[in-house]
DSSP file (Angstrom, degrees, kcal/mol; ACC not computed):
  #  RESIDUE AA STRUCTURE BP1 BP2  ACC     N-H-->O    O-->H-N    N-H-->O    O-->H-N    TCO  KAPPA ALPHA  PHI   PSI    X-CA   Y-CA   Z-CA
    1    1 A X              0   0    0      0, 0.0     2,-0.2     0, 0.0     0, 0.0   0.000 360.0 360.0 360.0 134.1  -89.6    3.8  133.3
    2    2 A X        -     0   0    0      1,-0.1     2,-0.0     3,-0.0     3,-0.0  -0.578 360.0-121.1 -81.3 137.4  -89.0    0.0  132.7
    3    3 A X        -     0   0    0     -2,-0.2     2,-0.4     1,-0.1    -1,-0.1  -0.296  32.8-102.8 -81.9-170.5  -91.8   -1.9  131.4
    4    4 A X        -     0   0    0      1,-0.1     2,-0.2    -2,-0.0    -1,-0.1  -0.738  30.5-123.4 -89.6 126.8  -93.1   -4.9  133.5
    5    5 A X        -     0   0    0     -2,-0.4     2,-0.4    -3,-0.0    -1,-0.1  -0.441  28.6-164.7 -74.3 143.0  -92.1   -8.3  132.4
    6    6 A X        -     0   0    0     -2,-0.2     2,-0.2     3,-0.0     3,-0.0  -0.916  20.0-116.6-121.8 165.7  -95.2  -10.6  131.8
    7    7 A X        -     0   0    0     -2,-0.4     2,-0.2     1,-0.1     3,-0.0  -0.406  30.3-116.5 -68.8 150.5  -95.0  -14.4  131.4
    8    8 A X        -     0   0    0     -2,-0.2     2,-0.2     1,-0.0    -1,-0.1  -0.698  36.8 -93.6 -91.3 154.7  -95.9  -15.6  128.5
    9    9 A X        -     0   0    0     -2,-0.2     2,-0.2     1,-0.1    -1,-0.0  -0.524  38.5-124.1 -78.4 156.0  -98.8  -17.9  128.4
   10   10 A X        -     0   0    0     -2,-0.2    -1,-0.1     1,-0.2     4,-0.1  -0.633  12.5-159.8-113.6 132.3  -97.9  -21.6  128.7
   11   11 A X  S    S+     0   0    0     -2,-0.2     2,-0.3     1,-0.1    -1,-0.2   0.995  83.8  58.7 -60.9 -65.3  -99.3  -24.0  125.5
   12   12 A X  S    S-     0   0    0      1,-0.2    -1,-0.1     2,-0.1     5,-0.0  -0.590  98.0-109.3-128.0 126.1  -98.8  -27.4  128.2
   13   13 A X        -     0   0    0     -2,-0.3    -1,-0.2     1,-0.1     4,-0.1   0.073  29.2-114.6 -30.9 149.8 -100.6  -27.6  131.5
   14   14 A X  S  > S+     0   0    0      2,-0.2     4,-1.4     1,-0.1     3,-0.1   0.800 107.9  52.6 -50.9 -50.5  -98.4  -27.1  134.6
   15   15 A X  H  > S+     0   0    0      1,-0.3     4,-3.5     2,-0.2     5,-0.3   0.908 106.6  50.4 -69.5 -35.8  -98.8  -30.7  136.1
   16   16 A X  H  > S+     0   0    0      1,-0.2     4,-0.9     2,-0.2    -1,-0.3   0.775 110.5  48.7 -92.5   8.0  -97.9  -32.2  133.1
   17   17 A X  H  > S+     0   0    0      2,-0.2     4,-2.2    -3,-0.1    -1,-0.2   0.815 114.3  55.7 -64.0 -35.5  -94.3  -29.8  132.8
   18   18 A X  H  X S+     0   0    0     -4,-1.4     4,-2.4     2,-0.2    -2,-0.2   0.795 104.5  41.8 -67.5 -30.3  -94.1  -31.0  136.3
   19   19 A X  H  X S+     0   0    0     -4,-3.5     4,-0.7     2,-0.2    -2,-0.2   0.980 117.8  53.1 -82.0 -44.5  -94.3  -34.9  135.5
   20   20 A X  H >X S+     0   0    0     -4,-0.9     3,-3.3    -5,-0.3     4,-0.6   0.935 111.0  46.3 -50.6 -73.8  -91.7  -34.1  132.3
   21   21 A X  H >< S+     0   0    0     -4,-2.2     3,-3.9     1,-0.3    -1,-0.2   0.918 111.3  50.6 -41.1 -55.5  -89.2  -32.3  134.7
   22   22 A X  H >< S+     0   0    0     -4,-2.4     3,-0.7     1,-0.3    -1,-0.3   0.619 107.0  52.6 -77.0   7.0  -89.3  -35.0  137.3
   23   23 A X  H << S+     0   0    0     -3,-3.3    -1,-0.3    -4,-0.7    -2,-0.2   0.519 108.8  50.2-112.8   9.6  -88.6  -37.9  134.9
   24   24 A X  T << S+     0   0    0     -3,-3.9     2,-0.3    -4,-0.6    -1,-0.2  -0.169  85.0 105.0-118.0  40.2  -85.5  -36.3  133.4
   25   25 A X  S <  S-     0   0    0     -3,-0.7    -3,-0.0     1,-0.1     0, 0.0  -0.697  74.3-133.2-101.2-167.5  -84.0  -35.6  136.9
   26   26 A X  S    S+     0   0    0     -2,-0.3     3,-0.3     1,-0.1    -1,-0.1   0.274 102.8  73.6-122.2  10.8  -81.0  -38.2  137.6
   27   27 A X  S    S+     0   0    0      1,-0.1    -1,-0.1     0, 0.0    -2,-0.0   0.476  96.6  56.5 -69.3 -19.3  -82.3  -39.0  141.3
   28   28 A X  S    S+     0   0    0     -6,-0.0     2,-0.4     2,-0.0    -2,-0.1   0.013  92.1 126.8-106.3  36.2  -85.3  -41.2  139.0
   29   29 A X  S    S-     0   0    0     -3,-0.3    -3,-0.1     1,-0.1    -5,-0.0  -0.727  73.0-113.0 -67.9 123.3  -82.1  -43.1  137.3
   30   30 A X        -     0   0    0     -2,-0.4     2,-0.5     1,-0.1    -1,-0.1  -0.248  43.0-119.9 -33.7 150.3  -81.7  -46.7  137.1
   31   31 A X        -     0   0    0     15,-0.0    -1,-0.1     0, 0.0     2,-0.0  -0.964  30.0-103.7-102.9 124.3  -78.7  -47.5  139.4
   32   32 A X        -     0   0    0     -2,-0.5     2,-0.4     1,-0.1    14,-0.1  -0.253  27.4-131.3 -55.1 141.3  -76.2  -48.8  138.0
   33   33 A X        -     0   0    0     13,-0.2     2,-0.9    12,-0.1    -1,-0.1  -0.776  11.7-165.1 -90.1 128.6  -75.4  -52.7  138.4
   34   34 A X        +     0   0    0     -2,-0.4     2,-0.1     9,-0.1    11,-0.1  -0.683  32.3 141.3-123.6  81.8  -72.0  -53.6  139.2
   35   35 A X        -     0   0    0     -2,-0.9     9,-1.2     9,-0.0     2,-0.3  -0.346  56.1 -94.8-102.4-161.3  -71.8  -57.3  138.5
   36   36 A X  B     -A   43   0A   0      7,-0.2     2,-0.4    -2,-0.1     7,-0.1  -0.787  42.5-114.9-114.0 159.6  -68.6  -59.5  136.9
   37   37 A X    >   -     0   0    0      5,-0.6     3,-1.1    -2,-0.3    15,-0.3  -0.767  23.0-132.9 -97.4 118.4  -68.9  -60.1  132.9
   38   38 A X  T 3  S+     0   0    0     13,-1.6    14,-0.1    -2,-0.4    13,-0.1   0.461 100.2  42.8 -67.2   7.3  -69.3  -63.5  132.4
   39   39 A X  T 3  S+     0   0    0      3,-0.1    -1,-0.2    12,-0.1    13,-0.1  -0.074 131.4  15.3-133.3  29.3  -66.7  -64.1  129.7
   40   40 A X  S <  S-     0   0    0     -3,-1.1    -2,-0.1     2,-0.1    12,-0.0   0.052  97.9-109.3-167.9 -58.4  -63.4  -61.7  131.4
   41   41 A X        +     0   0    0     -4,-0.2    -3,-0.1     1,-0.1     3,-0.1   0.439  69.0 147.4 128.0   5.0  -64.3  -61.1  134.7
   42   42 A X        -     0   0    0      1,-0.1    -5,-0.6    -6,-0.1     2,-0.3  -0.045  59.7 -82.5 -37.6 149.0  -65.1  -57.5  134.2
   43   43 A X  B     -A   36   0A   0     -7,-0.1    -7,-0.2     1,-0.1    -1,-0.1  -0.564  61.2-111.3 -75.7 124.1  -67.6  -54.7  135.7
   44   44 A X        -     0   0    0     -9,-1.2     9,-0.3    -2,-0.3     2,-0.2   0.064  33.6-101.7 -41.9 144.8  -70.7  -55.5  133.7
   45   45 A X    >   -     0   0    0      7,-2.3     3,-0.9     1,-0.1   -12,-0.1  -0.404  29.4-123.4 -62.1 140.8  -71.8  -52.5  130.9
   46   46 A X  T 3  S+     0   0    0      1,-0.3     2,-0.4    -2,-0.2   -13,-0.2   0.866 111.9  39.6 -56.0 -45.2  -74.5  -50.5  132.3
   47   47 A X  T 3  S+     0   0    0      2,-0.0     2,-0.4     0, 0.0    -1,-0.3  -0.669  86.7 123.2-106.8  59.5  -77.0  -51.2  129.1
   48   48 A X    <   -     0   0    0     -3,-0.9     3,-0.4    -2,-0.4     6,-0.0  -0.999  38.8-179.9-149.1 104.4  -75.5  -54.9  129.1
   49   49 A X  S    S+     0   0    0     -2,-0.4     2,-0.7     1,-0.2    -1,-0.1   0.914  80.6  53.4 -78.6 -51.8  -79.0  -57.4  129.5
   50   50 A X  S    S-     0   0    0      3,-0.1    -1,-0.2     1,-0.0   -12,-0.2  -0.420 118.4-105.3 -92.9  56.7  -76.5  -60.6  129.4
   51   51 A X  S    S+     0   0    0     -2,-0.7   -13,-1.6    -3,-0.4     2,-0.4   0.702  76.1 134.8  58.2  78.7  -74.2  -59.8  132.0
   52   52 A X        -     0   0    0    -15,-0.3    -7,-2.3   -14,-0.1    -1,-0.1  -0.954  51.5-127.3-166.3 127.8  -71.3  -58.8  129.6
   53   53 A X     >  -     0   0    0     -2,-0.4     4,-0.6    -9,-0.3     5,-0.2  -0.052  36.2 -91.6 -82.4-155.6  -69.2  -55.8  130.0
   54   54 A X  H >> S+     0   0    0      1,-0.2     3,-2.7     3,-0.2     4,-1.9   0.995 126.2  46.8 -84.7 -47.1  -68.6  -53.1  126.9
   55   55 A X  H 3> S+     0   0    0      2,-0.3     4,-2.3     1,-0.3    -1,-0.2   0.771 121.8  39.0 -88.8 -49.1  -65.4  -54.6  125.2
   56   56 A X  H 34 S+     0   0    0      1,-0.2    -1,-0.3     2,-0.2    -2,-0.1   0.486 117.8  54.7 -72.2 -10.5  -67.2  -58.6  125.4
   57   57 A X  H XX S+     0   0    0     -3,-2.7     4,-2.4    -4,-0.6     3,-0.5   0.822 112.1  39.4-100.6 -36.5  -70.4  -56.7  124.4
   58   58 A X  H >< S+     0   0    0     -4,-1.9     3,-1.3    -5,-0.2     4,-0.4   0.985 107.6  63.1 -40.9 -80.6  -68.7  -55.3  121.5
   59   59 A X  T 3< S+     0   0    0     -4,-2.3    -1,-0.2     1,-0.2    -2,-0.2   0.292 101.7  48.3  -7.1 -41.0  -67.1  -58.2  120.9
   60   60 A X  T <4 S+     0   0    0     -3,-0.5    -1,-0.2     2,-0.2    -2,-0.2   0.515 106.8  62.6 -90.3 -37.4  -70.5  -60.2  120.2
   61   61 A X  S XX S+     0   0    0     -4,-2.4     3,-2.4    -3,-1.3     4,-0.7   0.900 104.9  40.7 -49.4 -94.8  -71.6  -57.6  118.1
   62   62 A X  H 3> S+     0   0    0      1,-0.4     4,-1.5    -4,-0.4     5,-0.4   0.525 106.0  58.7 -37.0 -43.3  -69.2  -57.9  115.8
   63   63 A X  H 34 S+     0   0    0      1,-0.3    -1,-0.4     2,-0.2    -2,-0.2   0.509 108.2  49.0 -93.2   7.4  -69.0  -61.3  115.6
   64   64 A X  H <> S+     0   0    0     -3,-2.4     4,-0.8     2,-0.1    -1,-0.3   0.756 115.2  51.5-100.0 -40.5  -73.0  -61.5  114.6
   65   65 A X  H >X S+     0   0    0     -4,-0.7     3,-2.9     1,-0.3     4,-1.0   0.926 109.9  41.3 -51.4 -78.1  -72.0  -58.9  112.1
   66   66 A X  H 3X S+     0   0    0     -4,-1.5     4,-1.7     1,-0.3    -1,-0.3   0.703 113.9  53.5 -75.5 -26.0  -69.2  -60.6  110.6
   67   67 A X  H 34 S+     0   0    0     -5,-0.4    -1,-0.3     2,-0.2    -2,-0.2   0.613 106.5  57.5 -86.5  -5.2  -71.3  -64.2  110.7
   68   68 A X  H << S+     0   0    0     -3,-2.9    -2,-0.2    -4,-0.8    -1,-0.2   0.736 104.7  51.9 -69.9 -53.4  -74.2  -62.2  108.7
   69   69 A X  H  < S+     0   0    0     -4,-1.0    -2,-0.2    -5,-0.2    -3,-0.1   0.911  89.0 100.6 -68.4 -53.3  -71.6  -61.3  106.0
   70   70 A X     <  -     0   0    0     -4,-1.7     2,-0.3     1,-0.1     3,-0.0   0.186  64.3-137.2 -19.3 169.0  -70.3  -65.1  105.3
   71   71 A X        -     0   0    0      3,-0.0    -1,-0.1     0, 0.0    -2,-0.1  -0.901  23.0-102.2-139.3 138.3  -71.5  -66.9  102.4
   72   72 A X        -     0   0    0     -2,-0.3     2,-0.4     1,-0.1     0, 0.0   0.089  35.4-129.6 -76.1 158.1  -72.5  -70.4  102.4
   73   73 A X        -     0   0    0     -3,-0.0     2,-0.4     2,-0.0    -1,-0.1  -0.953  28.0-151.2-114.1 139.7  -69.9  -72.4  101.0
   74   74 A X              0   0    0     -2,-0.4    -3,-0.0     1,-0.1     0, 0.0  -0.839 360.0 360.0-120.0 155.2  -71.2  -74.7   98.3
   75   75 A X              0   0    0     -2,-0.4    -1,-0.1     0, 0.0    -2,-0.0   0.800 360.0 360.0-110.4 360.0  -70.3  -77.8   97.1
């Protein structure tokens, strides 16, 4: 004879398992924005605040990186 499976008891209240499930489903997703990149004409990057697609977005990175690194030129 098999024994019975029991549940184990749960540490974290039901409702709040419930509100954690429902904020990782992908129907409570941002929707993506499909605007033009303002420097190529591209579909804007999804995580892109200034309207920029990934390659322009990159792009702008780097170039604050690389303009970090300079050294004042003295005279």
């Amino acid at each position: 004879m098999g024994r019975k499976k029991q549940e184990p008891d749960s540490v974290v209240p039901p409702d709040i398992m419930d509100g954690a499930r429902r904020s990782v489903t992908p129907d409570r997703a941002r929707p993506a924005r499909r605007g033009k990149c303002k420097v190529c004409g591209d579909e804007v990057a999804p995580n892109s605040t200034e309207d920029l697609c990934w390659v322009c977005r990159r792009l702008k990175i780097s170039a604050w990186r690389d303009a970090d690194h300079q050294m004042p030129a003295i005279d």
